[in-house]
Phi, psi and omega in degrees: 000127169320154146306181180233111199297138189307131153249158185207087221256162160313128159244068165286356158211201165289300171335293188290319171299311205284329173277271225323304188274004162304326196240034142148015199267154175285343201203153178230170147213133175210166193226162179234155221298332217253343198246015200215176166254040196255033199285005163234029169297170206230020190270164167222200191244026148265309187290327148344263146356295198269353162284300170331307182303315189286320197288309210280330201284331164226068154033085156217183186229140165263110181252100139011095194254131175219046202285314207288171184261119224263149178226180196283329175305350183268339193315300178311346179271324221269330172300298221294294168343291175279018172253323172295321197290338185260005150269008178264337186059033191289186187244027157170161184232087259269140158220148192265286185322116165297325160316313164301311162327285180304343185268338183246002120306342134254014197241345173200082215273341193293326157011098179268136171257163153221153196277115180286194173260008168287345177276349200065034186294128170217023186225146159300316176309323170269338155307346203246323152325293206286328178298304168313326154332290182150352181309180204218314192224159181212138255229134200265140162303183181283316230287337183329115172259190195290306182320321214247327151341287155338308187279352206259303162306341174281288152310044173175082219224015188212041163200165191297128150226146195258155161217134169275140209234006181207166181103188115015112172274179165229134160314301152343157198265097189020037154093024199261111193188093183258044151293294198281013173276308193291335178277319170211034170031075174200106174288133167293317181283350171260018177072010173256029191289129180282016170034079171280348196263033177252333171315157163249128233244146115284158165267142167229175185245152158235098160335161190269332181280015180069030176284125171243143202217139175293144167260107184304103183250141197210206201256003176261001168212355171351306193279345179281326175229182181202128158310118172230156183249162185206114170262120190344329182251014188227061161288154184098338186244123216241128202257165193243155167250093187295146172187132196224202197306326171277351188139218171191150192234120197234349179224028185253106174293155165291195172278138170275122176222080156344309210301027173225359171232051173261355171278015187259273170353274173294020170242336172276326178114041143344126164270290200234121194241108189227145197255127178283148182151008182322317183277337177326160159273174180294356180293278205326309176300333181255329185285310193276305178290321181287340163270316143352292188296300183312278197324309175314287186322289151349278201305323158295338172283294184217084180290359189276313201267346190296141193217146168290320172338292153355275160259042178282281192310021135286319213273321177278045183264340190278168178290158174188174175254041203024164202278157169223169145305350178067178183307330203340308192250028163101246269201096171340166145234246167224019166274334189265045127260135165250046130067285207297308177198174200260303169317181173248143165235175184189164198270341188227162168243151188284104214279320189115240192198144175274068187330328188202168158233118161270102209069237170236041181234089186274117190269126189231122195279119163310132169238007193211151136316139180255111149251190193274090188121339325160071186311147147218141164259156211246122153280075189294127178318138194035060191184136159265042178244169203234136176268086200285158166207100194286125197226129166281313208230170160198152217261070186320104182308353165260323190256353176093355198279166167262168167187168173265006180221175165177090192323168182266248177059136171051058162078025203273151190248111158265186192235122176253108203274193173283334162281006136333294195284161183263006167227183175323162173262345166282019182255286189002277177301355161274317199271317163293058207275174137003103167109320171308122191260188204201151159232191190184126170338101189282211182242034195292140189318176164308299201310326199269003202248318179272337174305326194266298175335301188285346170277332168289307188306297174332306172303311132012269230267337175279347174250359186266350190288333176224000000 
């Protein structure tokens, strides 16, 4: 009998740990700023000290990142460092640097290691390595396709493997990338990438008098021409650079969205399925595990009746730069690129969450403008169904004023009394606990409501191919 697979979401703060496993994940990982490749986690070692405690306390498991690639200046930091870790007890621990491997296999041997994907596992062989070691679970690259996975689990049936199954791709070699060194002296293997490769670029001419002049692209000639590349050894076959008034994105991947081959995933016996987002909000983090978690749950109850589709409309409710496949079924297309813009779009915005309850007065932090008529819907945690709720007016939860709109900034709350809702506030308050986010229609131009239309198609059509 197959195992039964891990989900396994992002923690970039407490907060987002505490959403993630509300709303189904098996598992967090999270890090603190100076050992990882976590350098904007939002953790301090209390706010740890108090996830770990929250992780364990609803029988789930918490992992460690001690990923980055150690330069000398860092050596000296990793006792004091592997010392926090065994006093924190996490359940397991990410390491890239064979050297840190080695060094916290010997000095904290009670330790579960784990291989990141910072290592570059693409083989059974450095998985059969990595095991002599001492690993315990080991974190498959992106480049990994499903044939060489299959072969990577056949040989190797007696250790963990983790794959990533949603997120952010990198142009890079598992995220192994010195653009942004070279570019904004902020290293990638040290958690500081400044993702140049999301920037947008121009093209300019250099005169034969060494004049160099912009190419003015505008709405009277947009349409005349197209950039194209010829690489020396393939002529005749011509790759294009899209680029219109704003730039050109020549290296910008789309999003990894796995949820239409995850029945592939769980029939080979995947241990751990896992989502990139440490900087994502806590939306990102609930949106993503209540589809996941429904999807997974499904597919083990009638792997037989199971279709993704099912939950592609939740996931593309999030902003994103539309989805590929990632390496999965092998050999990219010019579908996993997005040409087009650098930002994320999405059909919805992020409303914000209910931090607390008073009484039967759920106090909800804005994080987006509300205005006055203006529906959000609340998501409930283990379920993809929704609680709308429409407000003419709202209630600064500290000082009481009213007012008919109302923004987000420095932490601001209204008061949702009990007479908001259209049923008891004591169902209310079961299905909507502590940590529950709410979300609200976004306003998009035309032109951008068909560009994301057309990237769900694309996506469609790209999972339909095989």
């Amino acid at each position: 009998m197959l195992p039964r697979a891990e989900l396994l979401l992002p923690a970039g703060s407490l907060v987002k740990l505490k959403t993630a496993i509300l709303y189904g994940a098996d598992a967090v990982y999270a890090g603190t700023p100076d050992m990882c490749l976590r350098a904007q986690s939002k953790f301090s070692l209390p706010e740890l000290e108090e996830g770990i405690k929250f992780v364990h306390e609803h029988g789930k498991k918490i992992y460690l990142t001690l990923n980055l690639f150690m330069h000398n200046r860092d050596v000296e930091k990793l006792p004091t460092f592997v010392e926090t870790l065994q006093q924190l007890k996490p359940d397991g621990v990410l390491i890239a640097d064979p050297g840190v491997f080695q060094f916290v296999k010997e000095h904290a041997p009670e330790l579960n290691l784990f291989v990141s994907t910072q290592a570059n596992i693409c083989s059974w062989q450095a998985v059969k390595f990595w095991q002599a070691q001492g690993a315990k679970l080991c974190v498959l690259g992106r480049e990994v396709t499903f044939e060489e996975a299959c072969e990577i689990r056949q040989k190797c049936p007696d250790i963990l493997l983790e794959t990533f199954m949603h997120g952010a791709m990198c142009m890079s070699y598992s995220g192994r990338c010195l653009i942004s060194n070279y570019l904004a002296d902020r290293s990638a293997n040290q958690g500081k990438c400044a993702h140049c490769c999301r920037w947008h670029y121009k093209l300019h001419l250099r005169l034969k008098d060494g004049n160099i002049k912009e190419i003015e692209i505008n709405d009277q000639n947009k349409n005349a021409f197209e950039f194209l590349l010829e690489e020396e050894f393939r002529p005749g076959e011509y790759f294009e650079i899209v680029e219109d008034e704003n730039g050109g994105y020549i290296l910008n991947s789309k999003d990894m969205c796995l949820l239409p081959r995850l029945d592939d995933l769980l029939k080979i016996g995947i241990d751990s399925l896992k989502v990139e987002g440490r900087n994502k909000t806590e939306y990102y983090a609930a949106i993503v595990a209540r589809a996941y978690r429904k999807a997974i749950d499904d597919w083990y109850k009638n792997p037989g009746s199971w279709n993704w589709q099912d939950y592609m409309d939740e996931l593309n409710t999030l902003q994103n730069r539309g989805y590929c496949l990632g390496f999965h079924d092998g050999k990219l297309t010019n579908i996993s690129q997005n040409y087009e813009y650098t930002r994320t779009l999405g059909d919805w915005l992020f409303a914000g969450s209910i931090v607390e309850w008073q009484g039967d007065d759920a106090i909800f932090e804005i994080r987006n403008y509300i205005n006055s008529g203006e529906f959000i819907d609340f998501l409930i945690p283990g379920s993809l169904q929704n609680i709308r709720l429409t407000l003419t007016e709202f209630e600064d939860a500290d000082t009481g004023e009213i007012t008919p709109r109302v923004s987000a900034g420095q932490g601001k709350k209204i008061r949702l009394r009990p007479s908001v809702w259209e049923r008891p506030v004591s169902e209310i308050k079961k299905q909507l606990p502590q940590y529950s986010v709410a979300r609200k229609p976004a306003d998009l131009q035309p032109q951008n409501k068909e560009l994301l239309q057309h990237k769900k198609d694309e996506f469609k059509q790209l999972c339909s191919q095989n």
